[in-house]
C-alpha positions as CSV (number, residue, x, y, z in Angstrom):
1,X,-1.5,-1.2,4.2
2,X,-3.2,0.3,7.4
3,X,-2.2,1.9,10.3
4,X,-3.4,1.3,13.5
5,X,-2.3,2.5,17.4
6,X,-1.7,-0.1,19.8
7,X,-2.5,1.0,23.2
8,X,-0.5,-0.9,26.1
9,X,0.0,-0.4,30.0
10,X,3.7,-0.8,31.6
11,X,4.3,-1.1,35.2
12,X,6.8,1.6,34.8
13,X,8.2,4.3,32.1
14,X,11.4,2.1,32.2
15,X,9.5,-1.5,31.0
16,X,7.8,1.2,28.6
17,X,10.7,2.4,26.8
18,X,12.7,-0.9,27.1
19,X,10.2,-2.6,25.3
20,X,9.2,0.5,22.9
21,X,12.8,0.7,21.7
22,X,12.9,-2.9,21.4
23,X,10.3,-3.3,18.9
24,X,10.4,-0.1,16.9
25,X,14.1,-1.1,16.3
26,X,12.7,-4.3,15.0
27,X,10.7,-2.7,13.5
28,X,7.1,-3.8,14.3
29,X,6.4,-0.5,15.3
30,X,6.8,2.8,13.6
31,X,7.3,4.7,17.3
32,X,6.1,4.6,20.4
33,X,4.3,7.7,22.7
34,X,5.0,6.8,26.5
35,X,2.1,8.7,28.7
36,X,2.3,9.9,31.8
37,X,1.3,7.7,34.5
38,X,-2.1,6.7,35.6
39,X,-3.7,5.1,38.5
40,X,-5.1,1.9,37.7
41,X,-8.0,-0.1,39.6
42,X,-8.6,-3.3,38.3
43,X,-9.6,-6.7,40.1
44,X,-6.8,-9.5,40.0
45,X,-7.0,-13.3,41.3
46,X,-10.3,-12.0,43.3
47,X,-9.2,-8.4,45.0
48,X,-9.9,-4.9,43.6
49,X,-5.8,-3.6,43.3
50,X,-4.8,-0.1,42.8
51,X,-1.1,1.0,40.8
52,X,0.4,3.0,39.2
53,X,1.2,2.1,35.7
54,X,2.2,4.0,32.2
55,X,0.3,3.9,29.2
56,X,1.5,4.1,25.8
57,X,0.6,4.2,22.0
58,X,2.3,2.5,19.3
59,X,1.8,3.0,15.5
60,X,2.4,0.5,13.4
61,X,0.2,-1.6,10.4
62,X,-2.8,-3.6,10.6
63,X,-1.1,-6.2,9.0
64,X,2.2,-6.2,11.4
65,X,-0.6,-6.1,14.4
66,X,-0.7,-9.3,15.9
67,X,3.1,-9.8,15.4
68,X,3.4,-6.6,17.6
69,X,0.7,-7.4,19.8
70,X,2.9,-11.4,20.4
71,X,6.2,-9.6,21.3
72,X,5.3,-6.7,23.8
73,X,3.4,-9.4,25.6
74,X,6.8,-11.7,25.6
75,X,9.0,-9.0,26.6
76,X,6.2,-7.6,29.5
77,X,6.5,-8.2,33.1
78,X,2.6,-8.6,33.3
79,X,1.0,-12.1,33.3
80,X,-2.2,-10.5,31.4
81,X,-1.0,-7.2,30.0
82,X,-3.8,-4.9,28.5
83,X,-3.1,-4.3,24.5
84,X,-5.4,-3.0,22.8
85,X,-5.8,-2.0,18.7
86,X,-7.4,0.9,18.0
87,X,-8.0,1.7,14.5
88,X,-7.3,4.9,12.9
89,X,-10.1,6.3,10.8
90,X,-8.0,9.2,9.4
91,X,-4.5,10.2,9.6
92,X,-2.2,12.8,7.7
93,X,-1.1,10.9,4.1
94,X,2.6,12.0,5.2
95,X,2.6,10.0,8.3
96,X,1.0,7.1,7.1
97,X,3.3,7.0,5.1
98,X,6.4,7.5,6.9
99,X,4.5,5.3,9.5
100,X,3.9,2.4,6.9
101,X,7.8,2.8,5.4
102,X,9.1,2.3,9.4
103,X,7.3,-0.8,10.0
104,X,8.3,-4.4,8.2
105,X,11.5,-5.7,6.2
106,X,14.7,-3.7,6.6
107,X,14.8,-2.5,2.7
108,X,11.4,-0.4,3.4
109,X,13.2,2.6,4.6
């Protein structure tokens, strides 16, 4: 197994950590890292648009990815929300681990 960090953009910290606790406790994500927030300026139906939105960074496996990927955007109050998969190159044996032991069927951990 690999681990890789899904990076997503909420509208709020709320919508963040809704949807963070919803899929780590369904386990498609090991845990989530909720950012502070960030101006945004993007173009949208045609206009250049300015927020305010929160980024955060999920861990999870490359193989539980697009399963991940398929639920934050069902759960997401965006019509085209930006998630991304980064891979990791190197992490700490530990929390791959850990990280790989959170993520999948219930009997894992």
């Amino acid at each position: 197994m690999s681990v890789v960090s899904v990076y997503a953009i909420f509208a709020t910290a709320e919508e963040a950590e809704r949807i963070g606790r919803t899929v780590v406790e369904e386990r498609l994500a090991a845990c989530i890292n909720i950012l502070g927030t960030c101006r945004s300026i993007y173009r949208w139906q045609g206009e250049v648009e300015t927020a305010e939105e929160v980024p955060a960074i999920l861990k999870t496996t490359g193989e539980a990815a697009d399963a991940l990927i398929s639920r934050i955007a069902g759960l997401h109050s965006y019509d085209v929300p930006c998630i991304a998969v980064w891979p990791i190159e190197k992490l700490l044996l530990s929390y791959a681990e850990w990280a790989e032991q959170s993520v999948g069927p219930l009997g894992n951990a």
